[in-house]
Each structure stands twice: as structure tokens, then as C-alpha cells.
C-alpha positions, -999 to +999 in steps of 0.1 A: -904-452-014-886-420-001-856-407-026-827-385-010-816-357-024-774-358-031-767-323-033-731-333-040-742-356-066-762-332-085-738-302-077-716-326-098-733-337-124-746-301-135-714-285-131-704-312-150-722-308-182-720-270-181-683-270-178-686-299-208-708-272-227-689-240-225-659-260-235-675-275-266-689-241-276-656-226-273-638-251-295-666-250-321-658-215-325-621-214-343-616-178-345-613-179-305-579-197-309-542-194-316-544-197-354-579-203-360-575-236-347-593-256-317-564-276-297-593-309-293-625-322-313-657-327-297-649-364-295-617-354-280-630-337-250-655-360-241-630-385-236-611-358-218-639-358-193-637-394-187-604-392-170-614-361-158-634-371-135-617-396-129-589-374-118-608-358-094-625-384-074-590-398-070-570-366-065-600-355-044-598-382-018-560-388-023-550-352-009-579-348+017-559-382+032-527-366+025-530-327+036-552-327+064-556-365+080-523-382+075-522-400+108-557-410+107-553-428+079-521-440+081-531-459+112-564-470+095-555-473+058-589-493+052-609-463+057-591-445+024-613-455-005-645-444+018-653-418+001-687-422+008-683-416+047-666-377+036-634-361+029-624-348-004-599-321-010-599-292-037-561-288-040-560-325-044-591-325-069-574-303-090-541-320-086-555-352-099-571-333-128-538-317-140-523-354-140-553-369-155-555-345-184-514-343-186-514-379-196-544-381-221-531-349-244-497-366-238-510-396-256-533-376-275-509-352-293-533-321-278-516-291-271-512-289-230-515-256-225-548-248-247-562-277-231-555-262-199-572-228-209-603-253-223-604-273-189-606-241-168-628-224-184-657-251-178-647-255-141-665-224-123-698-240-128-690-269-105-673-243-081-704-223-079-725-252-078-704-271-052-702-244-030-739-239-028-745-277-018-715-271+010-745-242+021-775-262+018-756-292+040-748-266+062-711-280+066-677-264+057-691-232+077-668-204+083-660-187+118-684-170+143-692-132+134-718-105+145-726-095+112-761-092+102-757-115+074-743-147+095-760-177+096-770-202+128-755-235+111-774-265+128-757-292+149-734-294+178-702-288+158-714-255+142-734-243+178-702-252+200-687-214+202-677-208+237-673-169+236-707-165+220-739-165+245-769-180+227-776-190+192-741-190+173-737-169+139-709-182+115-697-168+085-713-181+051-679-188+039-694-214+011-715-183-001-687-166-002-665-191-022-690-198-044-696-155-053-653-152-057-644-188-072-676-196-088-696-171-103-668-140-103-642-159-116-661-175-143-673-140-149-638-131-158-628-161-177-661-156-197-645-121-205-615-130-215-627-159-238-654-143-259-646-106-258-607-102-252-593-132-274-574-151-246-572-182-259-548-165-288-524-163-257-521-200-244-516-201-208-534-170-201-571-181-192-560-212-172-535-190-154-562-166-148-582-191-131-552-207-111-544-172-097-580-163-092-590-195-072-561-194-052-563-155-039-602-162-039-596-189-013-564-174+004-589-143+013-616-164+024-597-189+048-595-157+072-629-163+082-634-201+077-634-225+094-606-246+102-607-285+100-610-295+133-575-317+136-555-282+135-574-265+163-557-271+198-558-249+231-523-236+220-535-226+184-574-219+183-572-204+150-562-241+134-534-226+115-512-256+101-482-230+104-476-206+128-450-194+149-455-165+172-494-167+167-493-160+134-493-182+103-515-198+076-538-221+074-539-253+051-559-238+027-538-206+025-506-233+021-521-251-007-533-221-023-502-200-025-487-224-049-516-219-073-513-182-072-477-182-079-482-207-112-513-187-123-492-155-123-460-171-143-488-189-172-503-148-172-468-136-178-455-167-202-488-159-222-481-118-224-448-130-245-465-152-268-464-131-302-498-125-318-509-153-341 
């Protein structure tokens, strides 16, 4: 009998439980918080991560459908719950997530914003993790390059670059995504948490990590990749907006909305009074 290897599916399920862990050692230690007092029991956020999850298979595959192949599926709406045959979006991921959670410490009485600080702190993990099985699948590649440290992707798709003679070099992007969003950023919001009291401040570690993501993947769409529906003759960079040759990418689009509500939770947080 011959057992596959998911790297997806253990990319997951390890993020997973880290993320779970560094959120439950955070909320067993009270003095970290506003008051001395965790926003969510132990009981609490495992129920969290229930719709957690839940939030991001469905947010996941909801805005890959919606930002990058709206025709496709419009015209074969069958093929949207196929998650199995690919296609999953960050942006949409983490959309789903902020709805999921909304409505359980809605009904929960759980303070939204500390929950938010709580949830991002135990998501670089799956970032870092994520971003590595994206490497080892050799897929989500980034553009062609002459550095010494680009990698010969395998297949047709990654080897198709018609100004490059010979074997084709691509960017690592994933490798870089998971260095900035995974193990940087969690760096940072490790920081913050344990040695500079930011979750006194409500608002100020999850809009660290909003901000964070969102320049860390603005910087790195430059050399990615684009999905292959925005590249045409007339725009070989796949930018999804452009005029004049210049624009951004989806990516940068989705992105720039994160940056902008991680920098107003940073400066909402900086006028909370000490507790």
C-alpha cells in the first residue's frame, strides 16, 4: 500500500495546533492582558478554532472563485466546492476567518478586538508552514531571475520562459513569503506579546500582523508570479490594474486594504489609556 504525502494537509494541521498552542499559553498568562484578564477560556478557543477553520476553507475557496476566476466559474458553477482539484485564496481565507470569529464572540460575549490580537498571534505558524509546502510542490513560483539563489521549478508551466535560453531560474517567492509573513512576522508579534505588553493595547498585535502581511506580500508580488488568467500579450506582467504599463497586481489589490486597517488598529491601540 503506497501513502501520499499532503503537504497541504500537514502544513495545516501543524500550523494548526501551534497557532492553537501559542494562543492558549497566552491566555493562561493574565498579566499579558488589559486588566489582568484573558478575553476567552481554553474551552472558549477551542470552539473558536472550530469555526475557524471553518472560515477559512470557505473564505479560502469563496475568494479564489471571486478574485481571480470569476468567469470560470460563473460559467461552470459545479466546479466551486472542488476544492480538491486547487484554488484557494489567502485574502479570502482570512476574510472568512474575520467573519467566522465575528459571529462566535458576537454570540459569545468575547471581546472582538483581543480575540483578534489572540487569533493573529497563532497564525504565522501556518504562514510559515504553508509557504514551505507551496516550495516543496514546486507551485506558486515567482518570476524568472539570474540570481544565484533561483530555483529550476519542474514542469512545463514553470520551464515556459521565452527570453531565457536553457534551464529557467524563478524566484523562490514561497521562501520568501514564508521568511517575511511567516517566520519574521511571528518574530515580531512574539515580541510584542511577551516582552513589550501589547495585548494591554487591544488592537495593536492584530494590527501589527494585518499591516505586516499585507506589506510583506505587497513587496513580494514584484517578483511573483502572476496567475496565469491576468497575463496577456498586451500585459505580460499580469497586473489586474494598469494603465500606461504600470499598475498592481491582485495580490497588491487585496493587500493594500490590509495595510491600511492594520495601521488604523496600531493607531486606535496607541490611544487606549494604560490599564
Amino acid at each position: 500500500m503506497t501513502i501520499a504525502l499532503r503537504w497541504y494537509a500537514l502544513a495545516y494541521i501543524v500550523g494548526i495546533l501551534a497557532g492553537w498552542r501559542l494562543v492558549v499559553m497566552a491566555t493562561r498568562r493574565a498579566r499579558l492582558w488589559r486588566n489582568d484578564t484573558p478575553p476567552m477560556t481554553t474551552t472558549q478557543i477551542e470552539d473558536l478554532l472550530t469555526w475557524i477553520i471553518v472560515g477559512v476553507i470557505l473564505g479560502g475557496r469563496l475568494g479564489y472563485v471571486l478574485f481571480y476566476q470569476p468567469a470560470y466559474y460563473l460559467a461552470n458553477p459545479s466546479q466551486i466546492l472542488a476544492i480538491w482539484q486547487g484554488g484557494m485564496s489567502f485574502h479570502g481565507g482570512l476574510l472568512g476567518v474575520v467573519i467566522a470569529a465575528y459571529i462566535y464572540t458576537w454570540r459569545q460575549g468575547i471581546p472582538k478586538t483581543s480575540a483578534a490580537d489572540a487569533i493573529a498571534l497563532g497564525v504565522p505558524p501556518g504562514l510559515l508552514l504553508g509557504r514551505i509546502s507551496n516550495f516543496i510542490n514546486a507551485e506558486l513560483w515567482g518570476r524568472p531571475t539570474d540570481l544565484p539563489w533561483g530555483v529550476a521549478f519542474p514542469g512545463d508551466a514553470a520551464q515556459y520562459c521565452p527570453d531565457v535560453v536553457g534551464l529557467c531560474a524563478r524566484h523562490p517567492s514561497q521562501l520568501y513569503e514564508a521568511l517575511l509573513e511567516g517566520l519574521i512576522l511571528g518574530a515580531i508579534l512574539l515580541i510584542l506579546v511577551w516582552r513589550r505588553d501589547a495585548l494591554k493595547f487591544p488592537g495593536r498585535v492584530a494590527g501589527t500582523f494585518f499591516a505586516g502581511y499585507g506589506l510583506s506580500r505587497f513587496v513580494v508580488e514584484f517578483v511573483r508570479q502572476p496567475d496565469a488568467q491576468f497575463i496577456s500579450d498586451g500585459n505580460p506582467l499580469g497586473l489586474a490594474w494598469h494603465v500606461g504599463g504600470w499598475g498592481l497586481t491582485m495580490g497588491q489589490i487585496l493587500s493594500l486594504p490590509m495595510i491600511a486597517l492594520g495601521l488604523w488598529l496600531i493607531l486606535r491601540a496607541r490611544r487606549t489609556p494604560p490599564a
